[in-house]
PDB file of N, CA, C and O in Angstrom:
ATOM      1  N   UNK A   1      -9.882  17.059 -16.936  1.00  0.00           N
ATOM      2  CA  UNK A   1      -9.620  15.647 -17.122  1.00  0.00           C
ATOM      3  C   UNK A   1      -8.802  15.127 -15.942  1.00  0.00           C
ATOM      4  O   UNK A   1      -7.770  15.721 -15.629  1.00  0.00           O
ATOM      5  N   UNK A   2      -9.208  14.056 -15.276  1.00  0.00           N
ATOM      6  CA  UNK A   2      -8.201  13.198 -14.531  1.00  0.00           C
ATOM      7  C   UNK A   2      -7.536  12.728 -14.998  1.00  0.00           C
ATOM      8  O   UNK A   2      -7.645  12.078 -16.038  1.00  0.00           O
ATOM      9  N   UNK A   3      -6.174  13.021 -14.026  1.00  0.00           N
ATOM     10  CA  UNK A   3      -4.659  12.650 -13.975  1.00  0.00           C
ATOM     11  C   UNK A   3      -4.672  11.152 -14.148  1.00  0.00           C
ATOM     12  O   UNK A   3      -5.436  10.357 -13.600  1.00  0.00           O
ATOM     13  N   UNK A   4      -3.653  10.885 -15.044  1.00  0.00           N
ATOM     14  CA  UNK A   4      -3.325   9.157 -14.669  1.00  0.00           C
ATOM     15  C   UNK A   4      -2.454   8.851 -13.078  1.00  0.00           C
ATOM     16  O   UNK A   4      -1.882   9.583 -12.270  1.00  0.00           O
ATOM     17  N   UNK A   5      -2.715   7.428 -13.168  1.00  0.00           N
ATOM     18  CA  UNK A   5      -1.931   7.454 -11.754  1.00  0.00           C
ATOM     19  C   UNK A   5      -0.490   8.036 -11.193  1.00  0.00           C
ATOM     20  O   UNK A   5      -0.346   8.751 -10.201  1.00  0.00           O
ATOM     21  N   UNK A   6       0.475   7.579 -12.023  1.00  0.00           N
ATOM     22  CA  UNK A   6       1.607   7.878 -11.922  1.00  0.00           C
ATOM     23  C   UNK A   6       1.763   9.458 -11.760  1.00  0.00           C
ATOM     24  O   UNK A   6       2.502   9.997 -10.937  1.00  0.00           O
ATOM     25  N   UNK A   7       0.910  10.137 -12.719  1.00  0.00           N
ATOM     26  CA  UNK A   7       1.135  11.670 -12.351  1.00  0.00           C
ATOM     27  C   UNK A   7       0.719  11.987 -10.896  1.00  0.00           C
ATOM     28  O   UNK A   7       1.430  12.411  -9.985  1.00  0.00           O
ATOM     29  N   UNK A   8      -0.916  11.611 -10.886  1.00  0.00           N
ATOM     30  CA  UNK A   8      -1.255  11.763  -9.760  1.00  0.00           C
ATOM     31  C   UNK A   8      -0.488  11.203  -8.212  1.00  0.00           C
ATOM     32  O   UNK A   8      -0.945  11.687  -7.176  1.00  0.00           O
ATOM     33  N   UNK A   9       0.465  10.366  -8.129  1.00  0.00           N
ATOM     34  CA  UNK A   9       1.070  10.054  -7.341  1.00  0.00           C
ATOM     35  C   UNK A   9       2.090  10.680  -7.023  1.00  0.00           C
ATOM     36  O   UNK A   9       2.318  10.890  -5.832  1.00  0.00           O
ATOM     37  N   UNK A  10       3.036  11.173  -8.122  1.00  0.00           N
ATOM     38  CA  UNK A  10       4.229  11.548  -8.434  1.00  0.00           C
ATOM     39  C   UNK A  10       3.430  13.413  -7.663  1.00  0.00           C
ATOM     40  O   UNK A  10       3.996  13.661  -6.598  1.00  0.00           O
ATOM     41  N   UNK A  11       2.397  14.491  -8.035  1.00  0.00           N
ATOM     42  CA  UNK A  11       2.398  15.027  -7.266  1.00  0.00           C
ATOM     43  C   UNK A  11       1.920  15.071  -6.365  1.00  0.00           C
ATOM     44  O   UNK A  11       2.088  16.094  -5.700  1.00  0.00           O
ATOM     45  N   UNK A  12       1.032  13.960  -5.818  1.00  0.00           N
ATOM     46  CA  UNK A  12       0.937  14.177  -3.994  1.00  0.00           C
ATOM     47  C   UNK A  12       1.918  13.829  -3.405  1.00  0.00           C
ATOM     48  O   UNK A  12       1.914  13.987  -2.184  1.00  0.00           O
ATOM     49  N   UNK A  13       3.460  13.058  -4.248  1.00  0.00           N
ATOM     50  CA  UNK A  13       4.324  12.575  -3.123  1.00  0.00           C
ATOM     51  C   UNK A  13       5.303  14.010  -2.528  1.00  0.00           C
ATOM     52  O   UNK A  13       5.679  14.343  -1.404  1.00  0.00           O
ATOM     53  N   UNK A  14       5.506  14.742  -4.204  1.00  0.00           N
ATOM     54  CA  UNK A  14       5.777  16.220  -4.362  1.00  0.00           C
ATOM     55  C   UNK A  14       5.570  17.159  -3.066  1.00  0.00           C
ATOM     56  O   UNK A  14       6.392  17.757  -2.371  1.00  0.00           O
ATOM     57  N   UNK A  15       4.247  17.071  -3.004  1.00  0.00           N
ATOM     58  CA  UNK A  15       3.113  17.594  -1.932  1.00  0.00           C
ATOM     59  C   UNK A  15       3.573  17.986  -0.678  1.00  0.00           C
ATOM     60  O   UNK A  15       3.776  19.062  -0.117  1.00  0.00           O
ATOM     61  N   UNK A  16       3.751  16.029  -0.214  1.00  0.00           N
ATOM     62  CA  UNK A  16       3.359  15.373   0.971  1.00  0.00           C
ATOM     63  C   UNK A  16       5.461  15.551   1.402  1.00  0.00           C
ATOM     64  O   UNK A  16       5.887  15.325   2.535  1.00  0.00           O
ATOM     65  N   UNK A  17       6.366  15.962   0.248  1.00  0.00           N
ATOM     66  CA  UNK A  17       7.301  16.238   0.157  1.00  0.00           C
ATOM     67  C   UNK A  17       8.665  14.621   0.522  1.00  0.00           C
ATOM     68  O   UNK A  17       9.608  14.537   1.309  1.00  0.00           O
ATOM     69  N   UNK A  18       8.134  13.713  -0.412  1.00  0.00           N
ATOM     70  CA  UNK A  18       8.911  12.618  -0.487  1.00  0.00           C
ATOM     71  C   UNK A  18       9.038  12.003  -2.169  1.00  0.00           C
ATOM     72  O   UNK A  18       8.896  12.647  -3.208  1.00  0.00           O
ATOM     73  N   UNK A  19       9.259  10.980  -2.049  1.00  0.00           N
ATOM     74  CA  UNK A  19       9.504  10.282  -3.293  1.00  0.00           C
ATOM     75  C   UNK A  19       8.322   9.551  -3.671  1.00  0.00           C
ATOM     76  O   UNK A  19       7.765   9.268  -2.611  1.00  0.00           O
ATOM     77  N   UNK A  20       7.560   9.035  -4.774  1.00  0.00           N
ATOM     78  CA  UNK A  20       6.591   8.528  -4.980  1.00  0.00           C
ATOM     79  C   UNK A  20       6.993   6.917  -4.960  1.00  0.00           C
ATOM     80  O   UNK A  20       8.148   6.649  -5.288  1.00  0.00           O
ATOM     81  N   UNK A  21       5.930   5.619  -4.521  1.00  0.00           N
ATOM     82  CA  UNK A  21       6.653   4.738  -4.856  1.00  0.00           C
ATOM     83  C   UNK A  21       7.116   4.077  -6.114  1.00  0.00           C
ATOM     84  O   UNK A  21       6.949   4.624  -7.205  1.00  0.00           O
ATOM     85  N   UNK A  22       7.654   2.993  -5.995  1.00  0.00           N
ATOM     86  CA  UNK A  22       8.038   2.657  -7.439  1.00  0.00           C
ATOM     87  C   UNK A  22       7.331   1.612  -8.014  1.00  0.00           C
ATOM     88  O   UNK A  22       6.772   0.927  -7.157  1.00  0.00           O
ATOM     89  N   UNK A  23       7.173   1.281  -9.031  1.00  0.00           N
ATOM     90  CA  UNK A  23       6.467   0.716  -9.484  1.00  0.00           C
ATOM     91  C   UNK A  23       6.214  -0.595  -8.505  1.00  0.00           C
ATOM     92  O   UNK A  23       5.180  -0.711  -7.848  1.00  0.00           O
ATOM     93  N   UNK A  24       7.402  -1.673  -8.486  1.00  0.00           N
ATOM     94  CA  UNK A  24       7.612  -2.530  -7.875  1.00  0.00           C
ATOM     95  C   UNK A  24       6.513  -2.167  -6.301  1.00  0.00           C
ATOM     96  O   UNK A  24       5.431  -2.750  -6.233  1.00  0.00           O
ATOM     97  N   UNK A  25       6.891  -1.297  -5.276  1.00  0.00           N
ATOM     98  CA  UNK A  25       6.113  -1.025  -3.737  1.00  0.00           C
ATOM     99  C   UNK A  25       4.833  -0.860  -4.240  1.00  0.00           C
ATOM    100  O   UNK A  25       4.082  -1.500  -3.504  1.00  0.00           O
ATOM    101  N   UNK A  26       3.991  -0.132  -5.440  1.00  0.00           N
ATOM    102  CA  UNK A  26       2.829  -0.028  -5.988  1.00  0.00           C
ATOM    103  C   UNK A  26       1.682  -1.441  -5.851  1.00  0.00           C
ATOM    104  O   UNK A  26       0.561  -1.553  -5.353  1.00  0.00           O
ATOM    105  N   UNK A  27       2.479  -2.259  -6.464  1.00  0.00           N
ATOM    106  CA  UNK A  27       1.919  -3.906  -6.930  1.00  0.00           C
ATOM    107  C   UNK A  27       1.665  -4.010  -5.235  1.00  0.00           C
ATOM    108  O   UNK A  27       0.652  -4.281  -4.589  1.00  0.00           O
ATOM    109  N   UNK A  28       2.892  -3.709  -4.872  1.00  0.00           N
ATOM    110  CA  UNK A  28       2.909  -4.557  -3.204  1.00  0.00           C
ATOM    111  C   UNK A  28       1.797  -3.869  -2.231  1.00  0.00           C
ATOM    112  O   UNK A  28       1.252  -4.409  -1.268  1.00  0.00           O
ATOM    113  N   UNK A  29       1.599  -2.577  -2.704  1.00  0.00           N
ATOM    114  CA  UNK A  29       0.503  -1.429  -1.433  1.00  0.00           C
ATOM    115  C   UNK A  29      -0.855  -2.320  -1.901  1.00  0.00           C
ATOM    116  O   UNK A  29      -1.719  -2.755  -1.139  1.00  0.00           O
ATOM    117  N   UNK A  30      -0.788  -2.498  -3.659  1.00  0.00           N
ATOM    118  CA  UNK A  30      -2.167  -2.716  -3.740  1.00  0.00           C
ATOM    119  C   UNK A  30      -2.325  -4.625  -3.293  1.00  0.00           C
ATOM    120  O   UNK A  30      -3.428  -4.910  -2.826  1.00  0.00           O
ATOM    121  N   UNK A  31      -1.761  -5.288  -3.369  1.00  0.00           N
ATOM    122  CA  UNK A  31      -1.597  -6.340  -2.804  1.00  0.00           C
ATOM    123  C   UNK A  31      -1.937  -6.216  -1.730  1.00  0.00           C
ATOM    124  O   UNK A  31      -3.071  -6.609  -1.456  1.00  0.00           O
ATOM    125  N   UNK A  32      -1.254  -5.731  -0.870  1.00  0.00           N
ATOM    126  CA  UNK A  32      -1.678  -5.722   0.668  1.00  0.00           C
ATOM    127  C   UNK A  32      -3.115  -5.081   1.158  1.00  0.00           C
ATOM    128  O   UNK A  32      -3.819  -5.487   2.082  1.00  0.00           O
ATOM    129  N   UNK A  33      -3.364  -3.901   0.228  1.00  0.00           N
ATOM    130  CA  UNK A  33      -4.928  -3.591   0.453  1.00  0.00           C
ATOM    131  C   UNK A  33      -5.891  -4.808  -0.197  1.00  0.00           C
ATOM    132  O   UNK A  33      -6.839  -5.036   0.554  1.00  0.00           O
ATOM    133  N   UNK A  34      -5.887  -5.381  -1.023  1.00  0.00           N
ATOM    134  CA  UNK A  34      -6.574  -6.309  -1.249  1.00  0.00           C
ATOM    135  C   UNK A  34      -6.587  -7.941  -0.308  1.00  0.00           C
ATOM    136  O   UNK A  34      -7.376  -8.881  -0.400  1.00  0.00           O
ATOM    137  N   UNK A  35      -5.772  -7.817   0.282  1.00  0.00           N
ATOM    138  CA  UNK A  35      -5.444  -8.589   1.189  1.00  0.00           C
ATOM    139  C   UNK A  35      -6.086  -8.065   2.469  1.00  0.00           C
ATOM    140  O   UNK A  35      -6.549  -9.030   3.076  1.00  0.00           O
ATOM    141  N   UNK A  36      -6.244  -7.213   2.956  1.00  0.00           N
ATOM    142  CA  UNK A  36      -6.951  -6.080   3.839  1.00  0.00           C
ATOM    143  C   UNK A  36      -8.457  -6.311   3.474  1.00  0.00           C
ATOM    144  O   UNK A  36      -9.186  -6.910   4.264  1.00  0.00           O
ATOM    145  N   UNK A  37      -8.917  -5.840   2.289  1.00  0.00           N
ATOM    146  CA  UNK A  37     -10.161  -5.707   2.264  1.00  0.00           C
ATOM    147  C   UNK A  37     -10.722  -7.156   1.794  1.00  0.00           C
ATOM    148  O   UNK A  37     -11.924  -7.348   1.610  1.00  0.00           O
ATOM    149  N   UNK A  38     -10.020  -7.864   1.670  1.00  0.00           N
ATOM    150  CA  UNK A  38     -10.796  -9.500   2.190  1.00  0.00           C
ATOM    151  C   UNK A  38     -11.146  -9.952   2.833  1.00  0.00           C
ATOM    152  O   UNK A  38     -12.075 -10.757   2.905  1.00  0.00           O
ATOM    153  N   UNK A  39      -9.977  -9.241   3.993  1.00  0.00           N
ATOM    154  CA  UNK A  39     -10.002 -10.176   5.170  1.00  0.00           C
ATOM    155  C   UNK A  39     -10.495  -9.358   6.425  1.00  0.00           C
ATOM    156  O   UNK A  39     -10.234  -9.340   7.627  1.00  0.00           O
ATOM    157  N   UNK A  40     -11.305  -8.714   5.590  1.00  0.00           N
ATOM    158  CA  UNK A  40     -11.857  -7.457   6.664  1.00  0.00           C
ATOM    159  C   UNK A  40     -13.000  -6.463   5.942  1.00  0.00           C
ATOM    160  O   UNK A  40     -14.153  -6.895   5.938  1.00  0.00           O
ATOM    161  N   UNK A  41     -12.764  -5.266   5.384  1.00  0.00           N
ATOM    162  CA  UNK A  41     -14.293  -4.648   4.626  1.00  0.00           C
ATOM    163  C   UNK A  41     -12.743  -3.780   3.988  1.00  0.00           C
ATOM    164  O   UNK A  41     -11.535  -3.620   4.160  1.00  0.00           O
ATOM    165  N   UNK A  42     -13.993  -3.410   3.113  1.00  0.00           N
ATOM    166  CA  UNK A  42     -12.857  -2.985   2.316  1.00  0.00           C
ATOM    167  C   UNK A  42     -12.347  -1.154   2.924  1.00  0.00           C
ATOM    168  O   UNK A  42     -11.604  -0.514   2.179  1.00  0.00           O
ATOM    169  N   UNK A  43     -12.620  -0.788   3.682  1.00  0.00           N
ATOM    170  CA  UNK A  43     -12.574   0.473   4.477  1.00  0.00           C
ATOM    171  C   UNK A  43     -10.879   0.188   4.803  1.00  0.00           C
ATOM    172  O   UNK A  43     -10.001   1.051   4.784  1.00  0.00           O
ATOM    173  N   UNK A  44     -10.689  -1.406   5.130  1.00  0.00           N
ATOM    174  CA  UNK A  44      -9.294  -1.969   5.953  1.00  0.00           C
ATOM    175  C   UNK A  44      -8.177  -1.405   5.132  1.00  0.00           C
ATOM    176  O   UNK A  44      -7.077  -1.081   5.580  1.00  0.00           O
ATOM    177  N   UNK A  45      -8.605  -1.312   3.764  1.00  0.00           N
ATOM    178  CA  UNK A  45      -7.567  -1.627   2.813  1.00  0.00           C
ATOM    179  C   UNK A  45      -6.477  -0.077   2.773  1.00  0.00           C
ATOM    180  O   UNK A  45      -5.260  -0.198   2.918  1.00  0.00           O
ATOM    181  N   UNK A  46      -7.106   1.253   2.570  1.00  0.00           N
ATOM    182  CA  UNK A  46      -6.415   2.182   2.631  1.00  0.00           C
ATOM    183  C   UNK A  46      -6.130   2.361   4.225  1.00  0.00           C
ATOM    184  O   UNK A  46      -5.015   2.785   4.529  1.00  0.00           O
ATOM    185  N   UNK A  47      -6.697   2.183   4.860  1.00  0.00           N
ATOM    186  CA  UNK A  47      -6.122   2.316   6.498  1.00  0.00           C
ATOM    187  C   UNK A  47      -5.245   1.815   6.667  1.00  0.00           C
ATOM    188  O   UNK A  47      -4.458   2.524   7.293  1.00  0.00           O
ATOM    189  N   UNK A  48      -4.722   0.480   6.344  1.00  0.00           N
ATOM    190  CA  UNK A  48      -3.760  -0.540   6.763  1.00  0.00           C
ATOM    191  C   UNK A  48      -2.306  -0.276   5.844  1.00  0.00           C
ATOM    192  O   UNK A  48      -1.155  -0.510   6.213  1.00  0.00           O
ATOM    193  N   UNK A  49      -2.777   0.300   4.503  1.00  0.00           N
ATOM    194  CA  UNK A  49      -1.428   0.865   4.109  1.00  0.00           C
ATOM    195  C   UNK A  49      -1.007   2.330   4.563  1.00  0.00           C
ATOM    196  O   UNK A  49      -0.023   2.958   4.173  1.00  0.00           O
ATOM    197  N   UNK A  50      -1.984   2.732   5.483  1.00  0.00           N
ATOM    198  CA  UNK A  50      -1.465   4.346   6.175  1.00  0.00           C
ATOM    199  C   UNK A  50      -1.009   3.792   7.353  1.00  0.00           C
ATOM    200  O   UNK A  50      -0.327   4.607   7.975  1.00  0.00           O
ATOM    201  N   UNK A  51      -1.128   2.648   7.942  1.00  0.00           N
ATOM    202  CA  UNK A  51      -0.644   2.258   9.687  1.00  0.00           C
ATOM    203  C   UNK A  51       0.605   1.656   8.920  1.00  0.00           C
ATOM    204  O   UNK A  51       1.630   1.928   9.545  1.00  0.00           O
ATOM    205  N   UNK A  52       0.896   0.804   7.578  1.00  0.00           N
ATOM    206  CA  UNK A  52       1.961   0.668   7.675  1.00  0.00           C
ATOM    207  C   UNK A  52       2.969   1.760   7.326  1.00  0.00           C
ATOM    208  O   UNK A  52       4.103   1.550   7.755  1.00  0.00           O
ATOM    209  N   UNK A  53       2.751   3.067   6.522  1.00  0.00           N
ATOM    210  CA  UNK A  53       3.326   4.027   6.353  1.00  0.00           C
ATOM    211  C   UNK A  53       3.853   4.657   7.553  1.00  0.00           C
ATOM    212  O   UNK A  53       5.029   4.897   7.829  1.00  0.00           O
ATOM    213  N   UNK A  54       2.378   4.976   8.486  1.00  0.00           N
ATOM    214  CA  UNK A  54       3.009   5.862   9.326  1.00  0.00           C
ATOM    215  C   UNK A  54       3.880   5.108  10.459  1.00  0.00           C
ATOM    216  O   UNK A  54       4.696   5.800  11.067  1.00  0.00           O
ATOM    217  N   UNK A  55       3.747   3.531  10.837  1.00  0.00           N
ATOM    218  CA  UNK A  55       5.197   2.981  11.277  1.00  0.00           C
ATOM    219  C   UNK A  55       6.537   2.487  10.568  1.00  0.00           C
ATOM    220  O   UNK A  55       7.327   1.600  10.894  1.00  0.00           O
ATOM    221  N   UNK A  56       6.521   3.455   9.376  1.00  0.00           N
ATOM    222  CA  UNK A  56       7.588   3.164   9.222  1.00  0.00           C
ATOM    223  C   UNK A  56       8.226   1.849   8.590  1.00  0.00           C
ATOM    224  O   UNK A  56       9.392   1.455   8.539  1.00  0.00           O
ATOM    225  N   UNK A  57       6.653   1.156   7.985  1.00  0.00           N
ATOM    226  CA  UNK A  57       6.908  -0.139   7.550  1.00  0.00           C
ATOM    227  C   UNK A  57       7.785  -0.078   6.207  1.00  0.00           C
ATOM    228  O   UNK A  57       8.008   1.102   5.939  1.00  0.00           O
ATOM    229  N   UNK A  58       8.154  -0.646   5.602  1.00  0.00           N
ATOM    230  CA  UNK A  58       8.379  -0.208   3.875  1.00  0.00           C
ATOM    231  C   UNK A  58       7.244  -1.947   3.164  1.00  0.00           C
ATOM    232  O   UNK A  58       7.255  -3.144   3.454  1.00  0.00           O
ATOM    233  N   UNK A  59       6.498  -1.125   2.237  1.00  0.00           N
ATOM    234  CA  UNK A  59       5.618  -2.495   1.311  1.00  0.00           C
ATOM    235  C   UNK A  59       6.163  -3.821   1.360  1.00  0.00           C
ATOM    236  O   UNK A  59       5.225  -4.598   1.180  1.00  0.00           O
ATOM    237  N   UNK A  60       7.177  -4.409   1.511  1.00  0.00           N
ATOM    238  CA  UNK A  60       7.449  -5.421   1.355  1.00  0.00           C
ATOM    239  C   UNK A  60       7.240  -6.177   2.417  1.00  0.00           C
ATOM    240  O   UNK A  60       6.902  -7.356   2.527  1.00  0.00           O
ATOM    241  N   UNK A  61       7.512  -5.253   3.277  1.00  0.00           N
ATOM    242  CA  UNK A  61       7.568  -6.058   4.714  1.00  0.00           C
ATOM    243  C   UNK A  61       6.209  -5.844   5.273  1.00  0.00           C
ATOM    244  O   UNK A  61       5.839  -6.609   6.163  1.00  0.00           O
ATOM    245  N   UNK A  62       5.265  -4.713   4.782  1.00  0.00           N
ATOM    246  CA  UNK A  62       3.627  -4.725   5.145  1.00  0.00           C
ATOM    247  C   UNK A  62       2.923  -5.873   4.732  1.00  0.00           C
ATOM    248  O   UNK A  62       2.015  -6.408   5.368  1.00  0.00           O
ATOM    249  N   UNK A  63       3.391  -6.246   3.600  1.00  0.00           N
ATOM    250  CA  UNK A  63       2.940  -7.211   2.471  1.00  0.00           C
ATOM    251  C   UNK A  63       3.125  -8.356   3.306  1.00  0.00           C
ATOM    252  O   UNK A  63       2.036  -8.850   3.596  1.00  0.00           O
ATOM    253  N   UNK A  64       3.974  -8.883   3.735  1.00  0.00           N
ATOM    254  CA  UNK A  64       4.546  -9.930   4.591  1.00  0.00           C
ATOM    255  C   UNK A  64       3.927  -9.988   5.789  1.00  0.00           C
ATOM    256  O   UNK A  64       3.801 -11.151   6.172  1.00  0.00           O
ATOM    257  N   UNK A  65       3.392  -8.988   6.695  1.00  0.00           N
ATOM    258  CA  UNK A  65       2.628  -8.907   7.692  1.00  0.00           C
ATOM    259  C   UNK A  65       1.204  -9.394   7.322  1.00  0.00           C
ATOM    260  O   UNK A  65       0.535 -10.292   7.832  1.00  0.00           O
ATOM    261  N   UNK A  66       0.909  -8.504   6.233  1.00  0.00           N
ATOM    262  CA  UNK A  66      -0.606  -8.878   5.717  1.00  0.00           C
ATOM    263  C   UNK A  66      -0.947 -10.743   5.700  1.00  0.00           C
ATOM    264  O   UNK A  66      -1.738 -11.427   6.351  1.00  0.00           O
ATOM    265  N   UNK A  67       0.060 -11.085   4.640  1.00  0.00           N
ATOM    266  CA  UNK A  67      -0.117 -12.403   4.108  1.00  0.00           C
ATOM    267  C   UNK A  67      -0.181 -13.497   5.883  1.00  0.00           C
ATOM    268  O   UNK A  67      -0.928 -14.409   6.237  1.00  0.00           O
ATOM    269  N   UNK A  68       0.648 -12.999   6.375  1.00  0.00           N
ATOM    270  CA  UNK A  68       0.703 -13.595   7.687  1.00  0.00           C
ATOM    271  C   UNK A  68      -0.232 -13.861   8.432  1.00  0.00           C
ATOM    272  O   UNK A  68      -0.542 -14.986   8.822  1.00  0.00           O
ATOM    273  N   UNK A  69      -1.011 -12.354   8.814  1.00  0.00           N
ATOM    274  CA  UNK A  69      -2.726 -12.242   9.524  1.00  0.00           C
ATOM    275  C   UNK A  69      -3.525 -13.307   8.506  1.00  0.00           C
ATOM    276  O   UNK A  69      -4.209 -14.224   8.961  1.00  0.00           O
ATOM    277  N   UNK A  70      -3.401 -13.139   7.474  1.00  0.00           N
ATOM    278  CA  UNK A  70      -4.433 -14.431   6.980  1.00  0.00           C
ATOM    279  C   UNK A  70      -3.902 -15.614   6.541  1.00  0.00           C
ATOM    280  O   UNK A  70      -4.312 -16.039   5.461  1.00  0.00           O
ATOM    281  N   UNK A  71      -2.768 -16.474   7.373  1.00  0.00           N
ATOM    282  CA  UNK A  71      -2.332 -17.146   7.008  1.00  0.00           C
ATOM    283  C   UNK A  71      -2.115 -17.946   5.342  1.00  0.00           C
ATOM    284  O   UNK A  71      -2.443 -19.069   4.960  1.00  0.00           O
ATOM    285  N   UNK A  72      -1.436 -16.824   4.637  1.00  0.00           N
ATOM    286  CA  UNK A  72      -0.791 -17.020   3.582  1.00  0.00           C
ATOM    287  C   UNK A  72       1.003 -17.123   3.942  1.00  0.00           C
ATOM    288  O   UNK A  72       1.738 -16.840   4.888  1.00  0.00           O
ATOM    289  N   UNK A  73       1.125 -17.634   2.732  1.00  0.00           N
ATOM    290  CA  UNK A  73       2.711 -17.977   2.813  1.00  0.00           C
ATOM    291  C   UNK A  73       3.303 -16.598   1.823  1.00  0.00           C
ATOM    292  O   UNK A  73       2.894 -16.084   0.782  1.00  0.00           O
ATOM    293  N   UNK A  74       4.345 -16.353   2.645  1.00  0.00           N
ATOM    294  CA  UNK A  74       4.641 -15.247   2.009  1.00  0.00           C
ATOM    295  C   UNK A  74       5.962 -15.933   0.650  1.00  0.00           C
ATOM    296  O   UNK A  74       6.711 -16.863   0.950  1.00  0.00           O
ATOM    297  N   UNK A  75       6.002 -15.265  -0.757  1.00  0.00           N
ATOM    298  CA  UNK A  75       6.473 -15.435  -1.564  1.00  0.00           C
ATOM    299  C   UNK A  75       5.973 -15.801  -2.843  1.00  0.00           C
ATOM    300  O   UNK A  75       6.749 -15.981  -3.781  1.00  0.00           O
TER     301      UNK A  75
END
């Protein structure tokens, strides 16, 4: 049987040897991928939350970048 999310997150973060996010950065990753795969194919959407991972972005502030490229107002 497949894992629900939270498990499944909670051990790849285990894994990957960090903290999983929290609920709150969750809403915001998938926000920003959907924001991604609108405004682009949807391939954009997990890529763009790994370019903001691997610089070091934190969700809130990816989220804020995203809304920006497609001229949304952030808030």
């Amino acid at each position: 049987m497949a894992q629900d999310v939270q498990d499944w997150l909670a051990g790849f973060a285990a894994e990957a040897g960090t903290a999983p996010p929290t609920r709150e950065e969750q809403d915001m990753l998938l926000e920003l991928a959907g924001i991604a795969a609108h405004a682009s194919e949807r391939t954009a959407a997990p890529i763009t939350c790994w370019i903001a991972a691997r610089a070091g972005v934190e969700p809130r502030d990816a989220l804020a970048i995203g809304k920006r490229l497609v001229g949304e107002k952030d808030g």
